[in-house]
VOGU-3710 file (C-alpha; in Angstrom, 3 decimals, decimal comma):
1> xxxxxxxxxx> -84,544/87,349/84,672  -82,710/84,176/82,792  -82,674/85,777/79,715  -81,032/88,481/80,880  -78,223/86,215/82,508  -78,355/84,149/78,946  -77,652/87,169/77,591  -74,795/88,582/79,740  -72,743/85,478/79,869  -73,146/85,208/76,244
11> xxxxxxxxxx> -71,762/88,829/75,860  -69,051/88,536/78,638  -68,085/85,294/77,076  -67,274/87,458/73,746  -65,841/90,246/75,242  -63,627/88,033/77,308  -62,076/86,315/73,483  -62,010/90,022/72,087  -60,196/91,305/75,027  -58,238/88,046/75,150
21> xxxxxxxxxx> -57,408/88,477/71,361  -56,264/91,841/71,848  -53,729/91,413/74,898  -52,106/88,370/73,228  -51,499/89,418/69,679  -50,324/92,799/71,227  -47,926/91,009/72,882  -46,269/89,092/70,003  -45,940/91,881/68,174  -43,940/93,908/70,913
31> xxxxxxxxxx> -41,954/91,767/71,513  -38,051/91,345/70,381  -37,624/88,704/68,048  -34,068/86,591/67,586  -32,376/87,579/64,210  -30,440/84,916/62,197  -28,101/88,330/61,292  -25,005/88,767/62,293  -24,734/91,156/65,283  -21,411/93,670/64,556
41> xxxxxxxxxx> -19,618/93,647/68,228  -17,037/94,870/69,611  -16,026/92,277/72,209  -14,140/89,863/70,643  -13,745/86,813/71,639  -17,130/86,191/72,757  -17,252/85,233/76,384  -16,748/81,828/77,621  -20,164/79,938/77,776  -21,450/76,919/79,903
51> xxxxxxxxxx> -24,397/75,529/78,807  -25,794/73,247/81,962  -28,906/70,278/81,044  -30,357/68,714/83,309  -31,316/64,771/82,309  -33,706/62,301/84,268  -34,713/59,339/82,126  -35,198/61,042/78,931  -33,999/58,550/76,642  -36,747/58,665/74,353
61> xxxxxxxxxx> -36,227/62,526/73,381  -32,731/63,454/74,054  -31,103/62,462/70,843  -32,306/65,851/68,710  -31,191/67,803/71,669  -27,422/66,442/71,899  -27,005/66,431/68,631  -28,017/70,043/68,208  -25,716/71,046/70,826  -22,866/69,116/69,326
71> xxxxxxxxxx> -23,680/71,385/65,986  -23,437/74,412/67,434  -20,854/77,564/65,977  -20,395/79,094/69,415  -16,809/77,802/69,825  -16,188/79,133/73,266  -17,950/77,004/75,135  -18,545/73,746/77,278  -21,472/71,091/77,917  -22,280/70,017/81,343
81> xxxxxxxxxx> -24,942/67,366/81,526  -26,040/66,594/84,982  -27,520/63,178/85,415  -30,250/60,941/87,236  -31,228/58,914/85,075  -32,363/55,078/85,573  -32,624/54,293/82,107  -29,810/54,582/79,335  -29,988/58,209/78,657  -26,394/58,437/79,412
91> xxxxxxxxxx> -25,117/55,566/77,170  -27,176/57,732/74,339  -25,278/60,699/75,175  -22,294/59,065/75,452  -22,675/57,936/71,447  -23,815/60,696/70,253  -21,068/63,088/71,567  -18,141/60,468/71,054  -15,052/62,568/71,667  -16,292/65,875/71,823
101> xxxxxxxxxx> -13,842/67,709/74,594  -16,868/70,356/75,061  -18,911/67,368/76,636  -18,957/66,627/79,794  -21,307/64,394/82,083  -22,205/64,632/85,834  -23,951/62,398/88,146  -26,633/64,390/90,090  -26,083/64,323/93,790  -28,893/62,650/96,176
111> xxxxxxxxxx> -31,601/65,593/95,621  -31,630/67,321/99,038  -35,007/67,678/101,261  -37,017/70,842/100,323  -35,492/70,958/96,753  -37,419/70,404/93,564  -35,231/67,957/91,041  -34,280/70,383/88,348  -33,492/73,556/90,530  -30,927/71,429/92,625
121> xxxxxxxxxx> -29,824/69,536/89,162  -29,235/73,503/87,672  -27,375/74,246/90,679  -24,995/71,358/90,646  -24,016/72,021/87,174  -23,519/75,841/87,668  -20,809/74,580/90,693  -19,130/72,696/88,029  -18,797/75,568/85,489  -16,662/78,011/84,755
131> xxxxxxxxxx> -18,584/80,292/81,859  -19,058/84,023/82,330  -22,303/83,195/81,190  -24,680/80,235/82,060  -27,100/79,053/79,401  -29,683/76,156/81,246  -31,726/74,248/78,618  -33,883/71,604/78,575  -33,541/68,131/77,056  -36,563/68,059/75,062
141> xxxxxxxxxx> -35,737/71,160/72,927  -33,566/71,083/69,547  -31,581/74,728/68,414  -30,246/76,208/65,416  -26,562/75,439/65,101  -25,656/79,454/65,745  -28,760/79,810/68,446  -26,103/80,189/71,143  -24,007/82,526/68,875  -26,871/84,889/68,376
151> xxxxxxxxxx> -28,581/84,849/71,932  -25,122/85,797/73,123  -24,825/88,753/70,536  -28,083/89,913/71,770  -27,038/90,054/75,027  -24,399/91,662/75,154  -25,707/94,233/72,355  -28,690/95,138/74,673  -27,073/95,061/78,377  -28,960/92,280/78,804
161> xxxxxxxxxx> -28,127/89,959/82,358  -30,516/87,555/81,930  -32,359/86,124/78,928  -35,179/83,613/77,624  -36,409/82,296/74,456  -39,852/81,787/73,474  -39,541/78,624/71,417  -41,419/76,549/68,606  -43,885/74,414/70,619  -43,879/70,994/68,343
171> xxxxxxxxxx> -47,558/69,119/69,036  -47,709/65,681/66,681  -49,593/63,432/68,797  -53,693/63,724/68,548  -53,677/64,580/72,415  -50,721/67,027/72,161  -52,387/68,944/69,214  -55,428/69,263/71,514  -54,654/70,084/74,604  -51,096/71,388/74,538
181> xxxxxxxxxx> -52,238/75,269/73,227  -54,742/75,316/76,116  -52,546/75,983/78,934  -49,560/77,151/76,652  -52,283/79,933/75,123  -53,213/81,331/78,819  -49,441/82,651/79,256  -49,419/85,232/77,759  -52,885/86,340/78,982  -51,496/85,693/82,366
191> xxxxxxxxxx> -48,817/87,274/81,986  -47,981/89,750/79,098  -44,966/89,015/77,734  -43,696/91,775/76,249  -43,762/93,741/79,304  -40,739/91,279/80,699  -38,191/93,605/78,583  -39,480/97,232/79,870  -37,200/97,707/82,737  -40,229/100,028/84,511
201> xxxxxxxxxx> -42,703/96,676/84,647  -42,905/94,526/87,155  -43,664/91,344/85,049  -40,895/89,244/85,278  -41,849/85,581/83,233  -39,180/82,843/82,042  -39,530/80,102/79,742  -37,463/77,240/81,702  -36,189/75,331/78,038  -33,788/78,390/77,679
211> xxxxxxxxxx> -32,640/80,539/80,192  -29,176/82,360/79,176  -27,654/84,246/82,190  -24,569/85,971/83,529  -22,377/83,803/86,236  -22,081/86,900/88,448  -25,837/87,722/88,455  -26,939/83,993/88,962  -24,098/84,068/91,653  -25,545/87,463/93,255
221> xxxxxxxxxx> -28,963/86,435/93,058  -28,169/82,996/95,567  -28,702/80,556/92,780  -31,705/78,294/92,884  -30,796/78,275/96,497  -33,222/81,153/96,901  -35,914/79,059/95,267  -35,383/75,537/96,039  -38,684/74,611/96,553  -40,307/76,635/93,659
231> xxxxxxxxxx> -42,163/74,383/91,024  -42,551/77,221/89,007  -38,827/77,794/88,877  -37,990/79,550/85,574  -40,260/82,445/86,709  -39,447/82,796/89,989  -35,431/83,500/88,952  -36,636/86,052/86,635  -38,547/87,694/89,068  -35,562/87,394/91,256
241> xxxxxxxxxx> -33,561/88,701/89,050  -36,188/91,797/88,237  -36,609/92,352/91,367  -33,125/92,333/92,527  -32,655/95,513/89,009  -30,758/93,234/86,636  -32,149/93,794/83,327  -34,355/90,703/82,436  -35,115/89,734/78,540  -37,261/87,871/77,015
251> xxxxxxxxxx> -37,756/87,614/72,994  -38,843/85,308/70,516  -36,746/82,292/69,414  -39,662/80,248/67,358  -37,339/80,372/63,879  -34,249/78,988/66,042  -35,611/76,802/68,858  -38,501/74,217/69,184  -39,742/71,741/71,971  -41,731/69,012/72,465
261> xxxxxxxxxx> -42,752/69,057/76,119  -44,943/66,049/76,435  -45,795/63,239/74,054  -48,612/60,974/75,639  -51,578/61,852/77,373  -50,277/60,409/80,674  -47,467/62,877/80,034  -49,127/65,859/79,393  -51,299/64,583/82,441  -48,711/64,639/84,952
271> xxxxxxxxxx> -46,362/67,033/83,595  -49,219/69,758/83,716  -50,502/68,898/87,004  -47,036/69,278/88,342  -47,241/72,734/87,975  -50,385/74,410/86,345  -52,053/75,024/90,177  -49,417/75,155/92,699  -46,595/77,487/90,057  -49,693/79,640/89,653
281> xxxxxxxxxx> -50,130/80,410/93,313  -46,132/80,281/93,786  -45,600/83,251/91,615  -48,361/85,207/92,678  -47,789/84,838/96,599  -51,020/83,231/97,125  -50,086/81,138/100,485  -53,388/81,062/102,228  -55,924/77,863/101,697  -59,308/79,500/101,809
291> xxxxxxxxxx> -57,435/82,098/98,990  -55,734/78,937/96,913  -59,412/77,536/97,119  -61,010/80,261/95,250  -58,599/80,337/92,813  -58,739/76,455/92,115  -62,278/77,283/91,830  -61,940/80,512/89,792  -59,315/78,862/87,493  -62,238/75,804/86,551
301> xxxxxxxxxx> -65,007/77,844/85,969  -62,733/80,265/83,835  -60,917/77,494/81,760  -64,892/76,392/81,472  -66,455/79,369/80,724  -63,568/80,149/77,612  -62,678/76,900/76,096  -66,475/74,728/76,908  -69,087/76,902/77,023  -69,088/78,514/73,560
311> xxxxxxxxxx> -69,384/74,876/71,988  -72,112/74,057/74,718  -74,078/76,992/74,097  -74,327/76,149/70,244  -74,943/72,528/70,408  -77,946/73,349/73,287  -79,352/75,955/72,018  -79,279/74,384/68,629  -81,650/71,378/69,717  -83,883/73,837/71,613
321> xxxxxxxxxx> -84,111/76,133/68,046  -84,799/72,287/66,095  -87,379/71,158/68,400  -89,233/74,138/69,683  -90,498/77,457/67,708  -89,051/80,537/69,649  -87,436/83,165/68,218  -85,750/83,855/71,552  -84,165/80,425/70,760  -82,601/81,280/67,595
331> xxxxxxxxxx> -81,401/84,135/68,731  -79,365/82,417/71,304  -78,380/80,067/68,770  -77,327/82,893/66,325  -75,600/84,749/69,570  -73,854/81,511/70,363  -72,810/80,081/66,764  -71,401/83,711/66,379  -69,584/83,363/69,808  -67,730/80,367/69,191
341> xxxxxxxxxx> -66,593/81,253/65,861  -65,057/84,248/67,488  -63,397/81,950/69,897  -62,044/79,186/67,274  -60,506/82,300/65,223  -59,010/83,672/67,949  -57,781/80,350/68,977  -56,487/79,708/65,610  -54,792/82,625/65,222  -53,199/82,893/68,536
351> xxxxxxxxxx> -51,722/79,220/67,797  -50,351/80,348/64,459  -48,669/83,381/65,674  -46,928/81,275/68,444  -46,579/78,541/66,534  -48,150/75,575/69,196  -48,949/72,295/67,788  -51,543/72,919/64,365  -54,534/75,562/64,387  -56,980/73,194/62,723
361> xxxxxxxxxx> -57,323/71,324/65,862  -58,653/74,457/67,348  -61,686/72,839/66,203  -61,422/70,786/68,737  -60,577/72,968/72,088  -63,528/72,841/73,362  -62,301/68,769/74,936  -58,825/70,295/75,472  -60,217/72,748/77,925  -62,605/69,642/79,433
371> xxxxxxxxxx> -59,172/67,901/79,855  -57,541/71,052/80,752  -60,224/71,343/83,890  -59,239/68,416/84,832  -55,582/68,803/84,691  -56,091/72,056/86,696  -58,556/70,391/89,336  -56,252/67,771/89,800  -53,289/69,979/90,534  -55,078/71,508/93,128
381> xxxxxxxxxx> -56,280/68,726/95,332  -53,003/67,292/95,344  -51,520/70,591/95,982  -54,047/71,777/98,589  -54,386/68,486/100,098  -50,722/67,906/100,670  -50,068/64,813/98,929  -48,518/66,647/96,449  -47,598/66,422/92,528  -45,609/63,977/91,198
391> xxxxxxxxxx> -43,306/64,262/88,411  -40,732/61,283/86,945  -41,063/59,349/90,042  -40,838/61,963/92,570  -43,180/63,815/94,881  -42,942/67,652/95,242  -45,331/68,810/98,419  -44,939/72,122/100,178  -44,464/70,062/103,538  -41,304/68,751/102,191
//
């Protein structure tokens, strides 16, 4: 009887990668990417832009974005940075964009009860603006100087109301390089991304760094009103947006955007447990505790079973093939060796295509996804215990 579970979570385990393998590169190569050629249109001039970033102590990391921004070719436009920090992020700003007219810098408004810091940050800016479009963008990204330019083309070539980049995900720190393409990799298993564009699906996904979208949609829509209290934010105005039959895009930006989401481990720490468990639940509608329970329990043993177990099952059934003489042993050790090269390739290849962090550390996913289990376990007591997740000095709980 244990051989034959050996055996079947051995197998499951690799048809689990294949399948995994499969769904993901499928994806990436369906789906639109952003050409650096110029798009022949007929509306001339291009519409009035305003691009909206929200800052809260980022004063390490927002020099590459500002200055990006400054260097754009989209002419047409205006910057409206909204404010809260406590260090000097605005006094860097401030140098960078000197006397820029396009520039122009807000202080956020006492964040409101219920509202989650960045929603209600996006929503001040957008009251501010006066673009026929609305591009929101983080302040750890860094663009080509005609990204805007090009996403706008695209746009308006393909009828599109609402658009999102898939960017460059830049990994240089040892932690970063290992644990970053864990939970970045499971997004498009999650969620295939290709079937965002194909007006028939019902996926509707966002990436929050770039989120390009028409003032009279966003407007139509409610805003962020709608989804104040949404961690998960960036899908849950896609799916708005989806759902309300706007035509949602999303394509790949890797040649003209990157970002650098989190730099220490405490970093990737918190910003991960901020919304790995309770954005996963959000979007799906999971709003039961005995449900969210399984899946905090489903989501461990699965991050286990992909990223751990293949290393595991080598290294043990390695020693029990060097100190006992059963062929049933080496065949498990064969079985398993085999298994987890399947799962570095994949892993390698998957982080190459998408470009997150470097592929030779997929060597070494076996102690992101130990980290990752954590991450995830973490996020759910917090979340399911109601103390909530904490993120830059504030606490998000659904009993807000």
């Amino acid at each position: 009887m244990l051989t034959y579970i050996i055996w079947f979570m051995l197998i499951s385990c690799l048809l689990v990668w294949i399948f995994y393998f499969i769904i993901t590169i499928g994806n990436y190569r369906k789906m639109p990417y952003l050409s650096k050629k110029s798009e022949q249109l007929t509306e001339k001039p291009y519409p009035f832009v305003s691009v909206i970033i929200p800052t809260r102590n980022e004063a390490y990391r927002v020099e590459n974005c500002i200055k990006s921004l400054k260097a754009q070719t989209y002419s047409n436009l205006e910057i409206i940075i909204v404010d809260d920090s406590t260090d000097n992020t605005v006094d860097i700003i401030k140098n960078i964009i000197g006397n820029d007219q396009r520039f122009s810098i807000i202080k956020q408004n006492k964040l409101p009860v219920g509202w989650v810091g960045k929603p209600f940050a996006l929503q001040q800016g957008s009251t501010q603006s006066t673009g026929e479009w609305l591009i929101f963008i983080d302040a750890d990204t860094s663009h080509d100087p005609d990204l805007i330019t090009k996403t706008v083309e695209y746009s308006i070539k393909n009828n599109i109301d609402m658009l999102s980049l898939v960017p460059r995900h830049l990994c240089e720190s040892f932690w970063e390089k290992v644990i970053q393409p864990i939970p970045l990799g499971l997004i498009p298993a999650i969620s295939p991304l290709a079937k965002v564009n194909e007006k028939e699906s019902k996926i509707a996904i966002a990436f929050g760094p770039f989120i390009q979208i028409k003032h009279s949609v966003f407007r139509s829509i409610g805003g962020y009103k709608t989804i104040k209290g949404q961690i998960a934010d960036d899908a849950e105005i896609a799916k708005l947006v989806k759902d309300s039959g706007f035509r949602l895009g999303l394509i790949n930006a890797q040649n003209m955007m990157n970002i650098r989401m989190y730099e220490k481990f405490s970093e990737i720490w918190e910003g991960w447990s901020k919304n790995i468990f309770l954005g996963l639940v959000q979007k799906r509608g999971i709003n039961t505790k005995p449900k969210r329970i399984l899946v905090a329990l489903a989501g461990a043993v699965g991050i286990f079973g992909l990223m751990v177990f293949p290393f595991l099952a080598t290294i043990i059934t390695f020693l029990l093939t060097l100190f006992f003489s059963s062929n049933q042993f080496q065949q498990y050790f064969i079985f398993s060796l085999f298994l987890w090269i399947v799962a570095l390739s994949v892993q390698f290849c998957i982080q190459r295509y998408y470009r997150i962090g470097d592929p030779k550390y997929a060597l070494l996913s076996f102690l992101g996804g130990i980290v990752t289990i954590g991450i995830f376990l973490n996020s759910a007591i917090k979340s399911l215990s109601g103390a909530g997740v904490s993120w830059k000095g504030r606490v998000y709980s659904e009993k807000q």
